[in-house]
N, C-alpha and C positions, 0 to 999 in steps of 0.2 A: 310286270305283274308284281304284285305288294304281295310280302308273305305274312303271314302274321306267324306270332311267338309264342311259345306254351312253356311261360317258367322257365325263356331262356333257351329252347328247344326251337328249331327250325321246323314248320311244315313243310313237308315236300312232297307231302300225296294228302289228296282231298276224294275224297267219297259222297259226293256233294246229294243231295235229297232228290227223293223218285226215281235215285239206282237203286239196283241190288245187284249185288257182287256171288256169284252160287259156287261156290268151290273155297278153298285157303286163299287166304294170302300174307304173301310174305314182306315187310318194309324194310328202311332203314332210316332213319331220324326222325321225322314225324308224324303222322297220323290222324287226318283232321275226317271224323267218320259223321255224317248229317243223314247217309241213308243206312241201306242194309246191307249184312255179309250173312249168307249162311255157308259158314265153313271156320274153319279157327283163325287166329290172326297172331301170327308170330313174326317179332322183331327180329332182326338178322343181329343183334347188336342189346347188350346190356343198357346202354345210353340211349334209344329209343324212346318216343312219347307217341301214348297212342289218347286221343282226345274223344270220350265219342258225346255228342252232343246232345242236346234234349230230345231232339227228333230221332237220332240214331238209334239202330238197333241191331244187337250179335245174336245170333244164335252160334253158340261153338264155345271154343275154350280160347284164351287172350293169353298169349306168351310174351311178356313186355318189359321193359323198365323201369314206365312210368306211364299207369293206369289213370286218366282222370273222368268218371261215368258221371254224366248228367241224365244218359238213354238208358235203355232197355241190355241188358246181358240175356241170354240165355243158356247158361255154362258157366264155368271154373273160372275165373282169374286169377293168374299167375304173374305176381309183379314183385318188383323189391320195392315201388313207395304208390300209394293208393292215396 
């Protein structure tokens, strides 16, 4: 399987389009989101990337260290680079 990279950052979990994820979740290194979470989404880890895509969308609060939104938020983001 080919990973792809976010600025150097490893995906290791995909959320891929026509999920929805209903509760938290929690990662560590990458974060490639195409569907839904309703619940917050916190990094285990300061070095984390969380990617969420045009199609993606949060409802909740995003605890991360590196936030990149092309989707939909609905909630706080909380990151050291945006």
């Amino acid at each position: 399987m080919k990973r792809t990279r976010i600025r150097g950052a490893e995906i290791t979990t995909l959320v891929g389009a026509g999920t929805t994820v209903m509760g938290n979740v929690r990662f560590g290194g990458g974060l490639h989101l195409e569907g839904r979470v309703e619940g917050n989404i916190e990094a285990t880890d300061d070095e984390a990337h969380l990617d969420v895509s045009g199609g993606g969308h949060v409802v909740g609060e995003i605890h991360v260290g590196t936030a990149i939104v092309n989707g939909t938020v609905e909630g706080d983001i909380h990151s050291n680079v945006r």
